[in-house]
Short mmCIF file of the C-alpha atoms (twelve columns), coordinates in Angstrom:
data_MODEL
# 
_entry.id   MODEL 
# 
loop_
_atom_site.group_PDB 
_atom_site.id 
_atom_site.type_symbol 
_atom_site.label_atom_id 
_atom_site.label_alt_id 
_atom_site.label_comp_id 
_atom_site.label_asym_id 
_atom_site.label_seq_id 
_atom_site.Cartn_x 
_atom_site.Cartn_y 
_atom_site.Cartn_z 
_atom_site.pdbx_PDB_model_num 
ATOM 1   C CA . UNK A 1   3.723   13.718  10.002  1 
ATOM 2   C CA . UNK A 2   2.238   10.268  9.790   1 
ATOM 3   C CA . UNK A 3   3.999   9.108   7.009   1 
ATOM 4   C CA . UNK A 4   6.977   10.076  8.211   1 
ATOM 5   C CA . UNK A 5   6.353   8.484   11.403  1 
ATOM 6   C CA . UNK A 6   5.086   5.388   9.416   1 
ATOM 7   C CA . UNK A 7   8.204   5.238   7.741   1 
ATOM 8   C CA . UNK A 8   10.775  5.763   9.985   1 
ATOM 9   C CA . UNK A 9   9.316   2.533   12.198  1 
ATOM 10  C CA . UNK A 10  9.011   0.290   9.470   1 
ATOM 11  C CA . UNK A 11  12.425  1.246   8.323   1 
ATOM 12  C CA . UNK A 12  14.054  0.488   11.923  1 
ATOM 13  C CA . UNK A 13  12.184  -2.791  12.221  1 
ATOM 14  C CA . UNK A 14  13.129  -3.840  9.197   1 
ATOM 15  C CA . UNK A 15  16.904  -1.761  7.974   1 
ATOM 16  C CA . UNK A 16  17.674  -0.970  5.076   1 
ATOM 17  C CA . UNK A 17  15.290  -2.171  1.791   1 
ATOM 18  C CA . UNK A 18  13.353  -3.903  4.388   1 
ATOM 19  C CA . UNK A 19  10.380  -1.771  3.648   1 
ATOM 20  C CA . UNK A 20  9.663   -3.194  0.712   1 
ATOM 21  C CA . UNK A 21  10.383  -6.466  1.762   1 
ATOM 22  C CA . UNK A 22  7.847   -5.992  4.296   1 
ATOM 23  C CA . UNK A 23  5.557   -5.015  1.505   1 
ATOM 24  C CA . UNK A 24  5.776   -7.932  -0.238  1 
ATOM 25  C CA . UNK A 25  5.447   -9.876  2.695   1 
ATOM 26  C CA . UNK A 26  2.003   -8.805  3.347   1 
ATOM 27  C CA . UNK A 27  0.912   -8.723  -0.579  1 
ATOM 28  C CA . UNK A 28  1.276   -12.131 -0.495  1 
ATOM 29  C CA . UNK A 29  -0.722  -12.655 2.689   1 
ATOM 30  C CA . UNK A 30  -3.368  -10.816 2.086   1 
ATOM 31  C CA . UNK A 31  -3.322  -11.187 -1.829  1 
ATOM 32  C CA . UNK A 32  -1.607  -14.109 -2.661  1 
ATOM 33  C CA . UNK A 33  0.810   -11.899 -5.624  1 
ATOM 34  C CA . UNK A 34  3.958   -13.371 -5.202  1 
ATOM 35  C CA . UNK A 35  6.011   -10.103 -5.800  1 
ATOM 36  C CA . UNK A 36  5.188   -6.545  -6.760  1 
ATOM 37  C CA . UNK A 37  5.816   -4.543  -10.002 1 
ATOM 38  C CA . UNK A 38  8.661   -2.307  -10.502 1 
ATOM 39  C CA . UNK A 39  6.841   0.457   -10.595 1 
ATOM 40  C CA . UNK A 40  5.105   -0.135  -7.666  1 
ATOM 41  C CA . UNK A 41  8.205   -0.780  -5.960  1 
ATOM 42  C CA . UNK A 42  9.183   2.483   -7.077  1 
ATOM 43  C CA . UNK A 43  5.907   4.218   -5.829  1 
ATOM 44  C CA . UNK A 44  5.975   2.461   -1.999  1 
ATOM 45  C CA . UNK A 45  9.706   3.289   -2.040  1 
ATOM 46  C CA . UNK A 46  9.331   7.168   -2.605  1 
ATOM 47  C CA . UNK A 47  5.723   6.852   -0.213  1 
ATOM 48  C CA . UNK A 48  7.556   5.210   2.728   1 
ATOM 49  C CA . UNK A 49  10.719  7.289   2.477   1 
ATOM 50  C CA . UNK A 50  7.553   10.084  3.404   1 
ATOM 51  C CA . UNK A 51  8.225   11.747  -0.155  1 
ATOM 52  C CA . UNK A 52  5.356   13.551  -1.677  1 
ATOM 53  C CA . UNK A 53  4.497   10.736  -4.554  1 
ATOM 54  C CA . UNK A 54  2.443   11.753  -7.894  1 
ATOM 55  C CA . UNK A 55  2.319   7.876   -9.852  1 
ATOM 56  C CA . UNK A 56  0.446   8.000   -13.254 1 
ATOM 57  C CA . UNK A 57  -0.357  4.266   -14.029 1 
ATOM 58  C CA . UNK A 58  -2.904  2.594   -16.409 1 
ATOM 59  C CA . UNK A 59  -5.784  1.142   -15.564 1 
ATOM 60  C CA . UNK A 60  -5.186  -2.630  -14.489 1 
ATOM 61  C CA . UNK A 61  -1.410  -1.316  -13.385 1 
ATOM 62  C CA . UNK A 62  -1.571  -2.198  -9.738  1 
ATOM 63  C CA . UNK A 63  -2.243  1.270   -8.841  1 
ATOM 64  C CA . UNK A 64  -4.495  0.128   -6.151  1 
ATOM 65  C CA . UNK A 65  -1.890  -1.873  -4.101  1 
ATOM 66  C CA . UNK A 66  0.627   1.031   -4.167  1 
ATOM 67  C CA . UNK A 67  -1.801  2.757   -1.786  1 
ATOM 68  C CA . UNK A 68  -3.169  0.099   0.166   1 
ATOM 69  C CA . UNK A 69  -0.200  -1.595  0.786   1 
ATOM 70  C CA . UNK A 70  1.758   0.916   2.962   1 
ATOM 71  C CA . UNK A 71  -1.934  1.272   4.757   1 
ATOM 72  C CA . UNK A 72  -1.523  -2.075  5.706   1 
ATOM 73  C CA . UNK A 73  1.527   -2.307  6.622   1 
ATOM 74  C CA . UNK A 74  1.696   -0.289  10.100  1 
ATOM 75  C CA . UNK A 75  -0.496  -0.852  13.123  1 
ATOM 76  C CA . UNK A 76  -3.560  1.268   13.071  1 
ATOM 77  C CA . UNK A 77  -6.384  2.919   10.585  1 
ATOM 78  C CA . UNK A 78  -4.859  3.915   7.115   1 
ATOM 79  C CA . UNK A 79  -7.153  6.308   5.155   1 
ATOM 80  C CA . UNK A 80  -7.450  6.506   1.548   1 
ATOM 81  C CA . UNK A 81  -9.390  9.396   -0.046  1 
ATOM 82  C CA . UNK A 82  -10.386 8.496   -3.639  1 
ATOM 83  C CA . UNK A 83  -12.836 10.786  -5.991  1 
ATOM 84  C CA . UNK A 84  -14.028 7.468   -7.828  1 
ATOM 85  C CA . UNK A 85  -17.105 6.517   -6.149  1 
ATOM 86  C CA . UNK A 86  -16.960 3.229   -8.580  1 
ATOM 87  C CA . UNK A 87  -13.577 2.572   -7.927  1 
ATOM 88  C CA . UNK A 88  -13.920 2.651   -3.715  1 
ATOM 89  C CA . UNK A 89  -17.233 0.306   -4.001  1 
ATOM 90  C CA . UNK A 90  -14.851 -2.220  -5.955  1 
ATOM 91  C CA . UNK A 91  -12.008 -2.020  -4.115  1 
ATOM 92  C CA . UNK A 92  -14.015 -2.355  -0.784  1 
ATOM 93  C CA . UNK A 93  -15.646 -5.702  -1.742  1 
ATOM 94  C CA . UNK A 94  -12.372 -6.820  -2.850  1 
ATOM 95  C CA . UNK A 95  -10.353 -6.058  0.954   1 
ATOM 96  C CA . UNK A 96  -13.716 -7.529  2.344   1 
ATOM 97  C CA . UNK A 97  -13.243 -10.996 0.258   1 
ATOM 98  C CA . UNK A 98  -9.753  -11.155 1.325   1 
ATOM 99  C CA . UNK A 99  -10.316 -10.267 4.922   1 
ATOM 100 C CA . UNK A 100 -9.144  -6.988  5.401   1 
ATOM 101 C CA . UNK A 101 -11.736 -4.837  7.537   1 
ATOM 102 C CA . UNK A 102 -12.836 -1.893  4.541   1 
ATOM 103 C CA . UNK A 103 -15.601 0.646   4.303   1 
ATOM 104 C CA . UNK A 104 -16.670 3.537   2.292   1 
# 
């Protein structure tokens, strides 16, 4: 029910596509990337339409950002539930370096 409530205000604030505009918006903000992949353009799409969303990327694909992203996005806490204890400690320094509030 939140992502569908997630998605359905981002999508009036913003019409049509502007999801993803908003996306990029805040990737460059926060991350200085000056646009996204396609694939992870195809991930947030399917996540903020509030589709169930299985993405098999690479390592070093952006994976990270298609998840993060739509958490920062909204107002409010987004939670992100990752088995890789490695992974979280990394990821955690790097939202800290950039300014975005992270813990584990």
């Amino acid at each position: 029910m939140r992502v569908e409530t997630f998605h359905r205000s981002i999508a009036s604030e913003n019409g049509p596509g502007g999801d993803i505009v908003h996306a990029t918006e805040v990737l460059r903000r926060i991350f200085g990337h000056p646009s996204l992949r396609s694939h992870q353009v195809e991930v947030l799409e399917c996540f903020l339409r509030g589709e169930d969303t299985l993405a098999v990327i690479p390592t070093g694909g952006g994976k990270s950002l298609c998840y993060a992203l739509p958490a920062m996005m909204g107002e409010g806490v987004g939670i992100v539930i990752s088995p890789l204890i490695a992974l979280i400690r990394d990821q955690v320094i790097k939202f800290r370096k950039v300014g975005v509030p992270a813990a584990a």
